[in-house]
C-alpha positions in Angstrom: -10.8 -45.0 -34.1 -14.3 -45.3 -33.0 -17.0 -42.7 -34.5 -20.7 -42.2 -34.1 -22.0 -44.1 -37.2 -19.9 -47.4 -36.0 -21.3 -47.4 -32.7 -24.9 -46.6 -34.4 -24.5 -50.5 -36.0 -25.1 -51.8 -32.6 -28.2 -52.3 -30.8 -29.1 -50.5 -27.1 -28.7 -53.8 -25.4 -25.4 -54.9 -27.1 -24.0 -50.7 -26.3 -25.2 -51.3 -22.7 -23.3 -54.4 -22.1 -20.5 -52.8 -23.8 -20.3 -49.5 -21.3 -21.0 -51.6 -18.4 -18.1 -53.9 -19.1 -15.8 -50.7 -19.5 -17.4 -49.6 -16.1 -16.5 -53.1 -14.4 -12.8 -53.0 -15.8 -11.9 -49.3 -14.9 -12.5 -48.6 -11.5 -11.0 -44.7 -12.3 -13.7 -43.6 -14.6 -16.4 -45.2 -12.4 -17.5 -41.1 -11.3 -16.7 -40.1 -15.2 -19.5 -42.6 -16.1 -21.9 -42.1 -13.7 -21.7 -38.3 -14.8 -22.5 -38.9 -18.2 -25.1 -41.4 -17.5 -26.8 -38.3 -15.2 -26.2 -36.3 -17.1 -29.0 -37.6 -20.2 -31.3 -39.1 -17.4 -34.8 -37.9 -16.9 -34.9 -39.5 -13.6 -34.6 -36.4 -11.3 -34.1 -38.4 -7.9 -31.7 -41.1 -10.1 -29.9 -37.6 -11.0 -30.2 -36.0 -7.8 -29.6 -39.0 -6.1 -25.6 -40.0 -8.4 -24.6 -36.4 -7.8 -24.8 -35.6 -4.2 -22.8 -39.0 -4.1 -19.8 -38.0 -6.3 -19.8 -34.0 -4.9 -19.8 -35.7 -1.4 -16.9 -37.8 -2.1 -15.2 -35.1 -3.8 -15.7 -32.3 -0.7 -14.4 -35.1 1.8 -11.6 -36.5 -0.4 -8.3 -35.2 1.5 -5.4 -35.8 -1.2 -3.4 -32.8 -2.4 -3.8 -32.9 -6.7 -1.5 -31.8 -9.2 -1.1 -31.7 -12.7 -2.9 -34.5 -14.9 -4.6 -35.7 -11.2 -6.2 -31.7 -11.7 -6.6 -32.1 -14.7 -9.1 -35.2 -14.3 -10.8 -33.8 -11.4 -11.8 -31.0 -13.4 -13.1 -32.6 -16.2 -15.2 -34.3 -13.7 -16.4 -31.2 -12.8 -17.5 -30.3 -15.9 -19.3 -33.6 -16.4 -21.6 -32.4 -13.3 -22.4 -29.3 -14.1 -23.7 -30.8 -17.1 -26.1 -33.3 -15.7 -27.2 -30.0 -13.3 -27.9 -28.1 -15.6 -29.6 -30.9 -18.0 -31.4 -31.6 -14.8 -32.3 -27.8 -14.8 -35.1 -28.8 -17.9 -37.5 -30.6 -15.8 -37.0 -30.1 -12.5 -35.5 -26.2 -11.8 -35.8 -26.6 -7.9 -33.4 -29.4 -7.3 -31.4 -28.3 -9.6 -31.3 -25.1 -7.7 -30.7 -27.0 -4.1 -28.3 -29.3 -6.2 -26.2 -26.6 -7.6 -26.2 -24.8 -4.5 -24.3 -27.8 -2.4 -21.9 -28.3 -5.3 -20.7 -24.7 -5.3 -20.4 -24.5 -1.9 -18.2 -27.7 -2.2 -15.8 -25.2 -4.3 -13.4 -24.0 -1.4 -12.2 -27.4 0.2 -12.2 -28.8 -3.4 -9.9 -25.7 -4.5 -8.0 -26.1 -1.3 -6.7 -29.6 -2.3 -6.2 -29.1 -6.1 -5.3 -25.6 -6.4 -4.8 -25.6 -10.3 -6.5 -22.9 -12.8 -8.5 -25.7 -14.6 -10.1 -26.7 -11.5 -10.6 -23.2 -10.4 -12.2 -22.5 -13.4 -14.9 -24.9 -13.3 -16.1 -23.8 -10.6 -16.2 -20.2 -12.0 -18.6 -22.0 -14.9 -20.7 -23.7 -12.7 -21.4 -20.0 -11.4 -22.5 -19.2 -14.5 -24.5 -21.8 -15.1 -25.8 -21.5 -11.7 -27.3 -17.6 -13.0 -29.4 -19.9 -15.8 -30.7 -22.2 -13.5 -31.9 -19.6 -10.6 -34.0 -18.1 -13.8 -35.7 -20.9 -14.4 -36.5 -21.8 -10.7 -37.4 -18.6 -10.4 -35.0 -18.6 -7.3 -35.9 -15.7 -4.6 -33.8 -12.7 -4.4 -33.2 -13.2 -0.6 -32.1 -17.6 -1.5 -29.6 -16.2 -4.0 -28.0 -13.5 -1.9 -27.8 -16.2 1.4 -25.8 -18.5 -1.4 -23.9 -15.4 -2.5 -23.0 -14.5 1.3 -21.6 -18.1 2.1 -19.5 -18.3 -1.2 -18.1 -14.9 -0.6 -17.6 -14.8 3.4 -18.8 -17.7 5.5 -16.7 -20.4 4.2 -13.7 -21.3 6.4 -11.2 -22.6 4.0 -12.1 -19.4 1.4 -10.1 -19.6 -1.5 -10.1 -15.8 -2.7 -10.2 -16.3 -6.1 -12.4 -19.2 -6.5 -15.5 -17.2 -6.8 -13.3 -14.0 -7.6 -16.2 -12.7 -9.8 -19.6 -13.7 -8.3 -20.9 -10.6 -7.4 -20.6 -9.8 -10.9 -22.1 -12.8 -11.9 -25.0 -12.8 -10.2 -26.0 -9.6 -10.5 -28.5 -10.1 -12.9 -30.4 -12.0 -10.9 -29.9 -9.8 -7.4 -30.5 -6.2 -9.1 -30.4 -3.1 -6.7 -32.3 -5.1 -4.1 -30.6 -8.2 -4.2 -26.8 -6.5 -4.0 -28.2 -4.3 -1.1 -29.5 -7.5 0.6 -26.1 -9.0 -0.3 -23.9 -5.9 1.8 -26.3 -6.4 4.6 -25.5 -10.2 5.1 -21.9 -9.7 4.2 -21.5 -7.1 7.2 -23.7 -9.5 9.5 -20.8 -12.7 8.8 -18.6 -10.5 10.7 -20.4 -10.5 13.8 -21.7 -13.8 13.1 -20.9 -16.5 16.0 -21.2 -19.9 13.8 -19.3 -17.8 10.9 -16.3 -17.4 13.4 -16.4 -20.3 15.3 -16.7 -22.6 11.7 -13.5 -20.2 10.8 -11.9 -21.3 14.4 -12.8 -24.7 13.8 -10.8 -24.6 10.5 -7.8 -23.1 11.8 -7.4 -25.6 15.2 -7.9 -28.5 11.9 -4.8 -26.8 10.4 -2.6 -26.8 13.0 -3.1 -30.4 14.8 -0.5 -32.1 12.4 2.2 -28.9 12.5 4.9 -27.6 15.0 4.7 -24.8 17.1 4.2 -21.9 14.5 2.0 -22.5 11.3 0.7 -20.1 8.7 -2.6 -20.1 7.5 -4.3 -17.7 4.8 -1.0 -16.3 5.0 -1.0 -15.5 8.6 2.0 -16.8 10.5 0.7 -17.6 14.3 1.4 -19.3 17.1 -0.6 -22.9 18.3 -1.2 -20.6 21.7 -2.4 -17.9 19.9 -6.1 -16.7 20.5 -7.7 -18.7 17.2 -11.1 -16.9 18.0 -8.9 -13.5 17.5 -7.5 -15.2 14.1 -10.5 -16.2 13.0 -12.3 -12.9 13.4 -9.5 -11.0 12.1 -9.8 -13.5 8.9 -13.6 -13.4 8.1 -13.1 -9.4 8.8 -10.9 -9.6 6.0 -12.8 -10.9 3.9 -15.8 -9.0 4.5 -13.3 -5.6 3.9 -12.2 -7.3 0.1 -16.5 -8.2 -0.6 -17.4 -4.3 0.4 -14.9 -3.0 -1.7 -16.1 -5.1 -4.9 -20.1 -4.1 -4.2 -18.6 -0.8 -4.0 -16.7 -0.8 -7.2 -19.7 -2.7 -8.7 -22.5 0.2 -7.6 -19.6 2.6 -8.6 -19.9 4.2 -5.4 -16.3 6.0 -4.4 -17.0 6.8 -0.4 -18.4 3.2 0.0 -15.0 1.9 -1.5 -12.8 3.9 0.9 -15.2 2.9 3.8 -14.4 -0.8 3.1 -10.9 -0.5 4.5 -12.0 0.6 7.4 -15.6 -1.1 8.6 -17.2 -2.0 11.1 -16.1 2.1 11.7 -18.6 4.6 10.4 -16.2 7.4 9.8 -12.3 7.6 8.9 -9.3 10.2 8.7 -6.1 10.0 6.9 -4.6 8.0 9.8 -6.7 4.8 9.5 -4.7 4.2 6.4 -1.5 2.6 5.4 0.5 4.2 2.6 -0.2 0.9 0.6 -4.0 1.4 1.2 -4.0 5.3 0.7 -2.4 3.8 -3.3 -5.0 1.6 -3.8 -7.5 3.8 -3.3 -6.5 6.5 -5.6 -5.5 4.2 -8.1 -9.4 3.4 -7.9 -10.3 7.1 -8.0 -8.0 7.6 -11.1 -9.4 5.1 -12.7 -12.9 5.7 -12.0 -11.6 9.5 -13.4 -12.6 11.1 -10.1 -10.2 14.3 -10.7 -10.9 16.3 -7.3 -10.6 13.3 -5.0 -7.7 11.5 -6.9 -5.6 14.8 -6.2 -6.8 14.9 -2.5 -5.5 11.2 -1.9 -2.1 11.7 -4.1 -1.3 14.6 -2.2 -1.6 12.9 1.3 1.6 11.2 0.3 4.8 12.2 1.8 7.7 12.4 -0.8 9.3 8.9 0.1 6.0 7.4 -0.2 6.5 7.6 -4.6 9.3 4.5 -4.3 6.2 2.4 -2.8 3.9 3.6 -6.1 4.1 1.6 -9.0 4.8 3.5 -12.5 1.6 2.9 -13.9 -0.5 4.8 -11.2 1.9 7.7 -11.7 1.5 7.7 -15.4 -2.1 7.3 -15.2 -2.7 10.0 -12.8 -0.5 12.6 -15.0 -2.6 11.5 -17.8 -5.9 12.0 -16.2 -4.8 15.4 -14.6 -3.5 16.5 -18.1 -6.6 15.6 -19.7 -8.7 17.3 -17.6 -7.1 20.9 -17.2 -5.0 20.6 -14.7 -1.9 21.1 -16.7 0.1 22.7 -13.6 -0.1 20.0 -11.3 0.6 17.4 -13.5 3.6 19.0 -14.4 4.5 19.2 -10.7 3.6 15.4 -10.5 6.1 15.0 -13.8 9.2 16.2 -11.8 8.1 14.8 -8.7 8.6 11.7 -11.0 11.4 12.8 -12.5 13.5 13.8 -9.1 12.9 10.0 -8.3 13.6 8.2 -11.4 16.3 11.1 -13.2 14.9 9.3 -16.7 15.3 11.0 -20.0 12.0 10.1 -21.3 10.4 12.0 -18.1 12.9 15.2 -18.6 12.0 15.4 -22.1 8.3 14.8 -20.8 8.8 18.1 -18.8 10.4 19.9 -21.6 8.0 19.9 -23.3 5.3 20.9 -21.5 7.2 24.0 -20.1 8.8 27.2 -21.7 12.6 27.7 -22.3 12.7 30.1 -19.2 11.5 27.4 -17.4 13.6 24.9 -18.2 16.6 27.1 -18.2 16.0 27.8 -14.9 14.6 24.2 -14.0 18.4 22.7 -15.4 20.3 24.7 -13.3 18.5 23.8 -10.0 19.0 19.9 -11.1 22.7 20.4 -12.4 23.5 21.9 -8.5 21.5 19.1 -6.3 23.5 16.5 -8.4 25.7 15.7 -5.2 22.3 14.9 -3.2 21.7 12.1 -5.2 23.4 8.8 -3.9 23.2 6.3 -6.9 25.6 7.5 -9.2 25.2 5.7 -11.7 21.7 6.5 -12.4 22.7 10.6 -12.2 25.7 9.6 -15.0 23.6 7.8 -16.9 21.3 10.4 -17.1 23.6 13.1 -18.2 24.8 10.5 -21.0 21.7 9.9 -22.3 21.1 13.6 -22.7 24.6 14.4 -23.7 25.4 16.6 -21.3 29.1 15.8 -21.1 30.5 18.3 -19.4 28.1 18.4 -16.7 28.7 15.0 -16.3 32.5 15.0 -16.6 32.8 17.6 -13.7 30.1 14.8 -11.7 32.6 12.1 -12.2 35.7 14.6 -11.3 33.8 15.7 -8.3 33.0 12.0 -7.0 35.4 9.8 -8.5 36.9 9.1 -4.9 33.4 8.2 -3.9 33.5 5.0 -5.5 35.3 3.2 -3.0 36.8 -0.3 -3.1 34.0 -2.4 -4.7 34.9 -0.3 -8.2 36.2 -3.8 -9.1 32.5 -5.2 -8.9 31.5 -2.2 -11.2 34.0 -1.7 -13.2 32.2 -2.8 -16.6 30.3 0.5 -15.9 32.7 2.7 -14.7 34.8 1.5 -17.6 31.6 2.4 -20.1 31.6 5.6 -18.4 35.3 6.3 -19.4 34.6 5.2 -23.1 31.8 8.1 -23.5 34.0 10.3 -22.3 37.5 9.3 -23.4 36.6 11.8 -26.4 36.0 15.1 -25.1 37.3 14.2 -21.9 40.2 12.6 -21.7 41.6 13.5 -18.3 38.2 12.4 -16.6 38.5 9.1 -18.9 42.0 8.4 -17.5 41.3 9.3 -14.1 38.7 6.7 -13.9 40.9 3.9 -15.7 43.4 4.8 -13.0 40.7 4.2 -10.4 40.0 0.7 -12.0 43.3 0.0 -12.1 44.7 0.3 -8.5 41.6 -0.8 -6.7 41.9 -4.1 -8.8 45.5 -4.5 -8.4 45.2 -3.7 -4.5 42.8 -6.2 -4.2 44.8 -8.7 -6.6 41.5 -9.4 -8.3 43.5 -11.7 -11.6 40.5 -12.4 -13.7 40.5 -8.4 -14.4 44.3 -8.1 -15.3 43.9 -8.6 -18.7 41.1 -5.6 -19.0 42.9 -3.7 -16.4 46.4 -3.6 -18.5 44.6 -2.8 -22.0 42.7 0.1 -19.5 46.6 1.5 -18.8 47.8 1.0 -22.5 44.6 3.3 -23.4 45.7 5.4 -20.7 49.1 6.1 -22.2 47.5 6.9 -25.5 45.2 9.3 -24.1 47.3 11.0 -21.9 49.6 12.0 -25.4 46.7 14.5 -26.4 45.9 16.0 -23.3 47.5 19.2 -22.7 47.3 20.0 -18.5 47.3 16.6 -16.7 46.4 19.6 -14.2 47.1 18.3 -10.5 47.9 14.2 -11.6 50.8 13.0 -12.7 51.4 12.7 -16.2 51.8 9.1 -17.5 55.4 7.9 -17.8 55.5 8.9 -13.8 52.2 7.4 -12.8 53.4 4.6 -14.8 56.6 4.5 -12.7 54.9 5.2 -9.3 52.8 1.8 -9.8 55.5 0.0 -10.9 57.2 0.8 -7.7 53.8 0.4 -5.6 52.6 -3.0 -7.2 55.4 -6.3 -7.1 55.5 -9.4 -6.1 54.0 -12.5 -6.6 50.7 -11.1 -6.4 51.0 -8.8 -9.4 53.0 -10.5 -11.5 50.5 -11.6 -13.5 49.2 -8.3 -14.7 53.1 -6.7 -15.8 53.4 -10.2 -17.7 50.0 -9.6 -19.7 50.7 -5.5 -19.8 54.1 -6.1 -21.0 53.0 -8.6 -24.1 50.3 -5.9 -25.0 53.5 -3.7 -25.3 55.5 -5.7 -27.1 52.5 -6.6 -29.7 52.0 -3.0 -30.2 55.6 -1.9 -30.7 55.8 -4.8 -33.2 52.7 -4.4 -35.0 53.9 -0.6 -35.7 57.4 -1.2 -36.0 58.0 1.5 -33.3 61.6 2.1 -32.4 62.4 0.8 -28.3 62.0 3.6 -26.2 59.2 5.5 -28.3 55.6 5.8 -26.7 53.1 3.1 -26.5 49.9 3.3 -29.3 46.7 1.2 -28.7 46.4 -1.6 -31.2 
């Protein structure tokens, strides 16, 4: 291991010689070098000069990177934002212009080696870039023209490469600078060379590829208008830059006007149910009460499957917070009604008063058949122990199930354990359902469950007292034998038969006397 003080023994001539024979012999950390040599020169052109070489051969470079090839190609990165900003000390202007070229290098490097540690140098060299326009003393109007290109004009964009820059370089833009900023951002879209550099791209993409090709996600078609693709692209983009100014100058109307520019005006219509979310997630969480409610209650009741669980909460919260205890309680079972969860009931419970909920149980407990997922309405009444309710729900739609019961019968027979207590009847009647839709469709890796479902049977049917309209078990027991023979079913009578036979062993019952459930 090599460390500081051993290399301190040797003289500059002997080190040189050294690191110039490593140069000669590694042809893959020729760039690496030249970096670090740049980077402790005081030679601004010999600076200048080594890293507009190795950004150009980087931006032109072609090759797809992955993994430890990433990996390098960042550390590279680092290595010349290093030497810029060293370079920074004595001579701020090209460091500026320097800087400048290797950010906007960012989106076709990023295009190529899509990996977070690459991404993420870039991201420093923004910061670093904030530094360096302080000590050039770079004009507003420079730094919002860099801004705009990063953002907009480039046509291989990555989004997320300079995710944060308007962020970033607020410091150096202020009030003036972000206003600027907007102004150039809105001009990109009726920009010629900004679509035409975006058409450019596209026709690039799709030489080497067959008839359809997707690009920034698009899917289109090789005789497809590319001037219309490329507008409709850079529009995007200036839409998603609007919207973060907005959210940066915390200015609600200008957010909401994003989705719709170039038009100076909107109604409820120019928005898609996915848009109308994102914009009151915004307004909740920007906590603006009066226009949050106004956008939630544009939404039409199928419209809550689209939301995601954390707006809902978050908009409860904020309405609860602020006074308006009655609506979020109407946004609670509008929640509720969708989800039927206990933790949302109990929610409502107890914000309400015993009339209320007397009343509210009742009106749920009748538009129980209106629901179509029955498992999510039993498993509701389960978890809030409402066992008759949900006995007389399982009576009322037992025939509902159909024949796929086999693919849910680890429910159904879950279903049948809570209820097997209090319930017997309802317990048996869906062990029966198990039972002959498995054995009509000779499903044999259920027998075994099946016939220990049918022995329980028996053992329930002993302590119920009306068997009301169904038959009582000895004849149901007869009435399948009869139905189900053959080769087909064999299988099943074999394993319910042993299950028989161990029990009447195992309790030394007398041939002829009724079955018990080991």
């Amino acid at each position: 291991m090599i460390d500081e003080e051993k290399l301190e023994e040797f003289s500059p001539k002997k080190l040189s010689k050294i690191i110039f024979n490593i140069y000669m012999r590694n042809k893959n950390i020729h760039k690496d070098i030249e970096m670090i040599i740049a980077a402790n020169s005081s030679n601004a052109q010999e600076v200048v000069s080594m890293v507009k070489k190795v950004v150009s051969s980087i931006a032109k470079a072609k090759r797809q990177l992955y993994g430890e090839d990433a990996a390098k190609l960042a550390s590279l990165l680092d290595l010349i934002c290093d030497a810029i900003f060293n370079l920074s000390d004595f001579a701020p202007k090209e460091a500026f212009n320097l800087m400048k070229e290797f950010l906007k290098s960012g989106h076709s490097v990023c295009f190529r080696a899509n990996e977070t540690d690459v991404t993420n140098a870039f991201q420093e060299a923004l910061r670093i870039f904030v530094k360096i326009c302080e000590r050039a003393n770079a004009r507003i109007d420079d730094v919002a023209e860099i801004a705009c290109n990063l953002l907009v004009s480039e046509p291989r964009c990555k989004e997320d490469v300079y995710e944060n820059a308007i962020k970033a370089l607020s410091s150096i833009l202020q009030h003036e600078g972000i206003t600027l900023l907007k102004s150039k951002i809105c001009d990109a879209y009726v920009n010629e060379k900004a679509i035409k550099n975006q058409k450019n791209t596209i026709e690039e993409e799709s030489k080497n590829n067959s008839s359809t090709f997707y690009f920034h996600g698009k899917k289109a078609k090789k005789e497809r208008d590319f001037v219309g693709l490329a507008t409709e692209l850079v529009l995007k983009r200036v839409r998603k830059n609007l919207k973060k100014i907005a959210e940066y100058q915390n200015d609600h109307e200008e957010y909401i006007m994003s989705y719709v520019y170039p038009k100076i005006s909107y109604s409820s219509s120019d928005f898609s149910d996915d848009q109308k979310i994102e914009i009151a997630q915004y307004l909740i969480d920007t906590r603006r009460v009066s226009d949050a409610i106004k956008w939630m209650e544009q939404f039409p009741e199928q419209s809550y499957i689209r939301m995601s669980r954390r707006l809902l909460e978050a908009f409860i919260r904020l309405l609860s917070e602020t006074g308006h205890k009655e609506q979020a309680q109407n946004e609670r079972i509008k929640m509720f009604n969708r989800t039927l969860e206990s933790e949302i009931y109990k929610e409502i419970e107890a914000n309400a008063t015993k009339i209320f909920m007397k009343d509210f149980r009742q009106k749920f407990i009748k538009s129980l058949p209106e629901y179509k997922n029955y498992f999510v309405v039993i498993s509701f009444l389960l978890e809030m122990n409402w066992l008759a309710e949900c006995a007389e729900y399982v009576n009322n739609i037992i025939d509902n199930f159909g024949s796929s019961t086999i693919f849910y019968d680890g429910k159904i027979r879950a279903i049948a354990e809570a209820l097997q207590k209090e319930y017997p009847l309802t317990a048996v009647l869906l062990y029966r359902k198990i039972l002959e839709d498995t054995l009509d469709c000779g499903y044999h890796h259920n027998f075994y469950n099946v016939a220990k479902d049918l022995v329980l049977s028996g053992q329930l049917c002993e302590n119920i007292k009306s068997m009301e309209d169904n038959l009582p078990h000895k004849q149901y027991l007869a009435e399948i034998k009869k139905k189900y023979k053959g080769i087909k079913v064999n299988m099943f009578w074999e394993k319910y038969d042993q299950m028989i036979a161990k029990i009447q062993k195992t309790l030394d019952t007398k041939p002829g006397e009724y079955e018990k459930v080991v």
